[in-house]
C-alpha positions, 0 to 999 in steps of 0.5 A: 735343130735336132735334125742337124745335130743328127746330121752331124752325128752321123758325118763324125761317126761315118768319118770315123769308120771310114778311118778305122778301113782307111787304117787296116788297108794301110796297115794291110798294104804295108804288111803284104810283101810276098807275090802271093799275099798280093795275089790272095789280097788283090782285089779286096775292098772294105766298104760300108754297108750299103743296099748293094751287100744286103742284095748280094747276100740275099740273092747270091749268098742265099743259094749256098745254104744247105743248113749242114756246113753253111746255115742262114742268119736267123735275122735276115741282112735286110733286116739287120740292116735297117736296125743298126743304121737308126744307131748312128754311132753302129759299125759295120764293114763289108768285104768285097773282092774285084775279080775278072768275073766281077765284084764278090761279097766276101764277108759283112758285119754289123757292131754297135757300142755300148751305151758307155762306150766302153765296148764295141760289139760285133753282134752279128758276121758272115763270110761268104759260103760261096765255094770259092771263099776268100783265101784270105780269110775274113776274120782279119779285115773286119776285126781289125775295122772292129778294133781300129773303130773301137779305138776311135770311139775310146772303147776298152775292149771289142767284143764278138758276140755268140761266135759260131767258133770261139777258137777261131779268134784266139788267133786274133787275140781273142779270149772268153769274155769276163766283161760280156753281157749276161745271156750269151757267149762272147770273146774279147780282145782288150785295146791298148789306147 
């Protein structure tokens, strides 16, 4: 009986970070109006996180570390990934861009909400540092899965835990965290339900 309960856990909160893309795409879709923007946004996908990011970022994404402007997770993806799979309720996104030469992995993230759900944490993200990153920008796909998964799940508020730069996200809404977990740096962004 737990086995099926568990089964069903994970269809209503896979279905729900499914919605939570499938909204941002149309939001994005309905957003896009100049030939340009539709040229930078071409192509882009948000996916689940699935083995074949965690191989992309570990083969391709790896050789573009030089510890100075791009510096690797101190936790593998692989790693991270397993991890937050065993919670069923976790979020995660990856952004994949289908280009001429192929697929490219342009940014992933993992999340997890609070025990209350009264937050959702983005614990950990990256963008690509492949040269040739994404114009775009990787931020605005996966705080908005963030915000719109949040919403789902009745969460007050989506924090982003040790950004590498916090006034980055002041462009999304984001501001120093009053509500964060103690033994870190957090910005946060309030929903309105």
């Amino acid at each position: 009986m737990v086995e099926l309960f568990d089964e069903y856990k994970y269809a209503y909160y896979y279905t729900l970070r499914r919605e939570a893309r499938r909204r941002v795409v149309d939001a994005l879709n309905t957003r896009i109006k100049t030939e340009m923007h539709r040229e930078t946004w071409r192509g882009i996908t948000l996916a689940s996180v699935k083995q074949d990011a965690i191989d992309y970022a570990t083969f391709k994404w790896s050789k573009f570390y030089d510890g100075e402007t791009h510096s690797a997770l101190p936790v593998t993806w692989e790693r991270l990934y397993h991890s937050f799979s065993a919670k069923l309720s976790h979020f995660n996104v990856a952004v994949w861009q289908t280009l001429p030469e192929g697929q490219i992995l342009r940014g992933m993230a993992f999340g997890k909400p609070s025990a209350g759900k009264t937050h959702l944490t983005v614990n950990w993200l990256e963008r690509s540092p492949e040269p040739d990153y994404f114009k775009g920008g990787i931020l605005l796909p996966i705080l908005a899965c963030a915000e719109e998964y949040a919403k789902l799940l009745g969460c007050e508020r989506v924090l982003v835990k040790d950004p590498a730069s916090p006034s980055d996200f002041e462009n999304y809404g984001y501001g120093r965290s009053d509500h964060a977990p103690k033994g870190a740096t957090y910005v946060a962004k309030e929903m309105s339900q």
